[in-house]
C-alpha positions as CSV (number, residue, x, y, z in Angstrom):
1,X,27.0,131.9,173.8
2,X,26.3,128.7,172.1
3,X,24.4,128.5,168.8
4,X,22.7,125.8,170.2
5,X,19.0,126.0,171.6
6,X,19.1,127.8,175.0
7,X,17.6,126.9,178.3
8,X,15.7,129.5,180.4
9,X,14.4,128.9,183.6
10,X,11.7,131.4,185.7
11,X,12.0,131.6,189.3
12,X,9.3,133.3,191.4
13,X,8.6,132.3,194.8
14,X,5.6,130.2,194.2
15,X,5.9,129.3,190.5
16,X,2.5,129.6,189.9
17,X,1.7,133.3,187.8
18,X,4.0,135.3,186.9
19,X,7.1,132.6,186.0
20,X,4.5,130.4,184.2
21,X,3.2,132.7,182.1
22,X,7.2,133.2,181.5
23,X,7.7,130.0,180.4
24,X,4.4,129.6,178.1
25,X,5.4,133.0,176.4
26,X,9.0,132.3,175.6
27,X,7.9,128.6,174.3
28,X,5.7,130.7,172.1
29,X,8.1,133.1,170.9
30,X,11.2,131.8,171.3
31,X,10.1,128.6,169.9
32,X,13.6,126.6,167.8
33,X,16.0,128.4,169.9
34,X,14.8,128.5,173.7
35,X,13.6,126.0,175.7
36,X,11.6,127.6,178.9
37,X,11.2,126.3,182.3
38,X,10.1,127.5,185.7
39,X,10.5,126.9,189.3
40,X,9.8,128.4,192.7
41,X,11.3,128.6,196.1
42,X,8.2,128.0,197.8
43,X,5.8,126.4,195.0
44,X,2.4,126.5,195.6
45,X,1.8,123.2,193.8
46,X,-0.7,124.0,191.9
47,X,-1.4,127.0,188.5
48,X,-3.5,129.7,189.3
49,X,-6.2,129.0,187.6
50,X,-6.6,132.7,186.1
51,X,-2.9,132.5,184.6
52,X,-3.8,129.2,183.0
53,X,-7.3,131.0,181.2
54,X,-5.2,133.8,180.2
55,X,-2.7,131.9,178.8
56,X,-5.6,129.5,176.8
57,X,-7.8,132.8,175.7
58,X,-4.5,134.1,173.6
59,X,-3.7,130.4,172.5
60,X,-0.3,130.1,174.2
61,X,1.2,126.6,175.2
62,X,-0.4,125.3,178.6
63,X,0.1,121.7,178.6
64,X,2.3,120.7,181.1
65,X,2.6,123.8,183.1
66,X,2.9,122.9,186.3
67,X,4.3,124.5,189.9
68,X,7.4,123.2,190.8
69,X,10.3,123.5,193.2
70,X,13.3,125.2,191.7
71,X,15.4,122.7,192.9
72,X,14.6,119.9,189.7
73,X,16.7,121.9,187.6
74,X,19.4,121.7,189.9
75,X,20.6,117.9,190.0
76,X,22.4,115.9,187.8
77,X,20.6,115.3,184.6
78,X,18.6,118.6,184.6
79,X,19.0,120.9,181.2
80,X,21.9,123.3,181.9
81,X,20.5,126.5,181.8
82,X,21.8,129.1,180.0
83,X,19.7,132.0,181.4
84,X,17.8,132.1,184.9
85,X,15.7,135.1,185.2
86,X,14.0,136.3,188.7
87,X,10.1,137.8,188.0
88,X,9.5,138.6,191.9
89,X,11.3,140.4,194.1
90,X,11.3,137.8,196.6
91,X,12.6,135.3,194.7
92,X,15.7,137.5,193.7
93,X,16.2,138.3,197.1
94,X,16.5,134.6,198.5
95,X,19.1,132.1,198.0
96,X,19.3,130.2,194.8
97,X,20.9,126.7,193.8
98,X,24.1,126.9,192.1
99,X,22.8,126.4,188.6
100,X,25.7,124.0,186.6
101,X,27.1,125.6,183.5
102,X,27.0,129.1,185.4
103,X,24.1,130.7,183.4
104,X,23.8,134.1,182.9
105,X,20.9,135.8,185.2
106,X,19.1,139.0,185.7
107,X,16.6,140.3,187.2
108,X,12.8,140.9,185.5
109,X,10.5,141.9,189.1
110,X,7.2,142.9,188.3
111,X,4.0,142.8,190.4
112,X,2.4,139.8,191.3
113,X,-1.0,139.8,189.9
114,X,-2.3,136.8,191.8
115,X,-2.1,139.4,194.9
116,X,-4.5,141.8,193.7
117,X,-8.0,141.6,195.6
118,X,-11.1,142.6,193.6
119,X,-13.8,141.3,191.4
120,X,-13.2,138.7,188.4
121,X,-12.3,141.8,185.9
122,X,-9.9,143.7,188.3
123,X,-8.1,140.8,189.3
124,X,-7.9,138.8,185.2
125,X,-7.1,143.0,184.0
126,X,-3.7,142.3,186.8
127,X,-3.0,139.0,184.9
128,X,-3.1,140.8,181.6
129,X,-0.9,143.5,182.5
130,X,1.7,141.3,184.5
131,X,1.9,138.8,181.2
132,X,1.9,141.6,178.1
133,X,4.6,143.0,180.4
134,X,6.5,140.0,180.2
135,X,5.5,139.4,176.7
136,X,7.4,142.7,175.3
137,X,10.6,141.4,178.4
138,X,10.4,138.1,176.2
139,X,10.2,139.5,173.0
140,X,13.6,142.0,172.9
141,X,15.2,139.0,174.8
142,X,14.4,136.6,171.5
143,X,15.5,139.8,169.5
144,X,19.0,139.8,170.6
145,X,21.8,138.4,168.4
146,X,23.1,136.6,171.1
147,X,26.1,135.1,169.4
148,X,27.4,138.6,168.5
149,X,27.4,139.8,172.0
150,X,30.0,139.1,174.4
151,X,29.0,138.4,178.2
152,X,29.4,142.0,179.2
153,X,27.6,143.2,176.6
154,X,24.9,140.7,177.0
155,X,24.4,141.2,181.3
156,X,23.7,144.9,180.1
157,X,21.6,143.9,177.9
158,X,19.4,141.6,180.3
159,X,19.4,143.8,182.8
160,X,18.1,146.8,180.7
161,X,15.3,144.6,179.5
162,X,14.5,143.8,183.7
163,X,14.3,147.7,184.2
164,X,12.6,148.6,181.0
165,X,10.9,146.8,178.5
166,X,12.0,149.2,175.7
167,X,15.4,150.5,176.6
168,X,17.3,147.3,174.7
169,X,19.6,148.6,171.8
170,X,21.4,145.7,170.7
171,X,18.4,143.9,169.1
């Protein structure tokens, strides 16, 4: 792995919950060593507007969030990425572009929140679950020593961190 700042990129199917919140959080905290974008298969082409109040109650980056198709990071003269990381199931099911630089991916799934019906509180309480989830995914990934791991060692480790928030070890 480089020492260089690394390029993530969040894929969900309609890149507008779930992979932006991704991207805000990992701007946050992995802010001098990752860069984070996201994309969808299907985007929606426009932020849900509850991810987007979320994200500006706990005063994480929002400006220039935006839904948009997966496929601008994968022509010439998009960042290589060095990490692409699924959030829904769907999207890690369908077909992806070959990414250039052959990143290293995994899979984080985790339920989308913009599909949960009920009132303003039950549906902004899915929102906050779905992002501190991906907050403590974001925060073991920015732990690891990524320099001192080797590729196998480093798949193991993003995979754990896609099945369980707190089974890392090599932090």
């Amino acid at each position: 792995m480089r020492d260089a700042v690394h390029h993530v990129l969040f894929l969900c199917t309609g890149n507008s919950a779930r992979s932006i919140m991704a991207e805000s959080l990992l701007n946050h905290w992995g802010a001098g060593r990752f860069v984070a974008h996201s994309g969808g298969s299907f985007p929606r082409g426009a932020v849900n507007p509850l991810a987007l109040e979320l994200l500006g109650r706990l005063r994480l980056p929002i400006a220039g969030l935006r839904s948009k198709s997966w496929d601008e990071f994968a022509v010439a003269g998009a960042p290589a990425m060095d990490f692409v990381f699924t959030v829904c199931d769907q999207a890690a099911g369908e077909v992806c572009p070959v990414w250039p630089g052959q990143p290293m991916t995994a899979h984080w799934g985790m339920p989308d929140p913009a599909a949960v019906a009920g009132n303003e509180v039950q549906r902004m309480l899915a929102f906050r679950t779905a992002c501190n989830e991906l907050e403590r995914r974001i925060r073991i990934f920015t732990s690891l020593r990524l320099a001192s791991l080797d590729r196998i060692r480093l798949r193991y480790e993003l995979d754990q961190i896609g099945r369980s928030a707190g089974e890392s070890t090599a932090a």
